[in-house]
C-alpha positions in Angstrom: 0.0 0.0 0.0 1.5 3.4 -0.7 0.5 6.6 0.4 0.1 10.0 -1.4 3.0 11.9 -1.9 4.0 14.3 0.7 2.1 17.5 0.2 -0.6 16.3 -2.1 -3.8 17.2 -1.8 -5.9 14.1 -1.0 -9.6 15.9 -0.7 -11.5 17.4 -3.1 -13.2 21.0 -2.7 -15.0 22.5 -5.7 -18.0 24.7 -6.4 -20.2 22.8 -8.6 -23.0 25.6 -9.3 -23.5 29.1 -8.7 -27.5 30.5 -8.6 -28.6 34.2 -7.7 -28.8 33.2 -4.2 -25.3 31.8 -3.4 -23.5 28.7 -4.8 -23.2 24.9 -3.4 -19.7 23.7 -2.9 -18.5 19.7 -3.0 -16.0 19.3 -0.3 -14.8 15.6 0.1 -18.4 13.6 -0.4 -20.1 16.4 1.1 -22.1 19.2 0.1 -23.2 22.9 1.1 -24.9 25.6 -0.4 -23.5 29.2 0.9 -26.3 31.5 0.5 -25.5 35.3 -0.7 -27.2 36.5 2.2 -25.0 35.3 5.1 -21.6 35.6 2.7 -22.6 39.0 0.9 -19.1 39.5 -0.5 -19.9 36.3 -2.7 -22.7 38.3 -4.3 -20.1 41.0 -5.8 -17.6 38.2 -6.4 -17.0 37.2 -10.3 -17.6 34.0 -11.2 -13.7 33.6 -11.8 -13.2 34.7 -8.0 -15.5 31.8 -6.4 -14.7 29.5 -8.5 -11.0 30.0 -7.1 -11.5 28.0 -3.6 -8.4 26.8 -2.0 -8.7 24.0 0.9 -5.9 25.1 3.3 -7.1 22.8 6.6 -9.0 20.0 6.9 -11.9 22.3 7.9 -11.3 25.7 6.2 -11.8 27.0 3.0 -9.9 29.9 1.1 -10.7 32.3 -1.5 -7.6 33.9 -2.3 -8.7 36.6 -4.6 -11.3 37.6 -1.7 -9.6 37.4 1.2 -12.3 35.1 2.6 -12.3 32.2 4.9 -14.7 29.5 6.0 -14.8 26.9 8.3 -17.2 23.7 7.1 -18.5 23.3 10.1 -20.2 27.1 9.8 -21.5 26.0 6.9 -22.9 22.6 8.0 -24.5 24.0 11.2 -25.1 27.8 10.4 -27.1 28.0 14.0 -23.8 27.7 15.8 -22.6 30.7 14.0 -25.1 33.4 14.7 -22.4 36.0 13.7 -23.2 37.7 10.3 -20.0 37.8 8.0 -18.8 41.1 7.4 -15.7 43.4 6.2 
């Protein structure tokens, strides 16, 4: 059995659609929609930008060209995260 080599990503994190109320993103056999209203920055985003996801933990997600983080588990229990995303 061999492993992957060092520093290879070995989970998959994509957007799959984008709709006029957020986009749903594929992360490892899961996925989440992140709706425009909580993550408003999205809405003024091109398509280019969130397309452009990085995964940079096991739980966080990257958009480089937006300077915007997310954790998986806000997105898979919003009602833990009362806190409204802002700049």
């Amino acid at each position: 059995m061999s492993s992957a080599l060092p520093g290879a990503s070995i989970s998959a994190s994509e957007v799959t659609d984008i709709t006029p109320f957020g986009f749903w993103l594929l992360v490892d056999d899961s996925e989440y929609f992140v709706p425009f209203t909580d993550y408003p920055d999205f809405r003024r985003a091109t398509v280019a930008q969130v397309y452009s996801v990085r995964r940079i933990g096991p739980v966080q997600l990257h958009w480089p060209a937006l300077d915007i983080d997310i954790e998986l588990d806000a997105l898979a229990r919003p009602s833990d995260y009362p806190l409204a995303f802002t700049r």
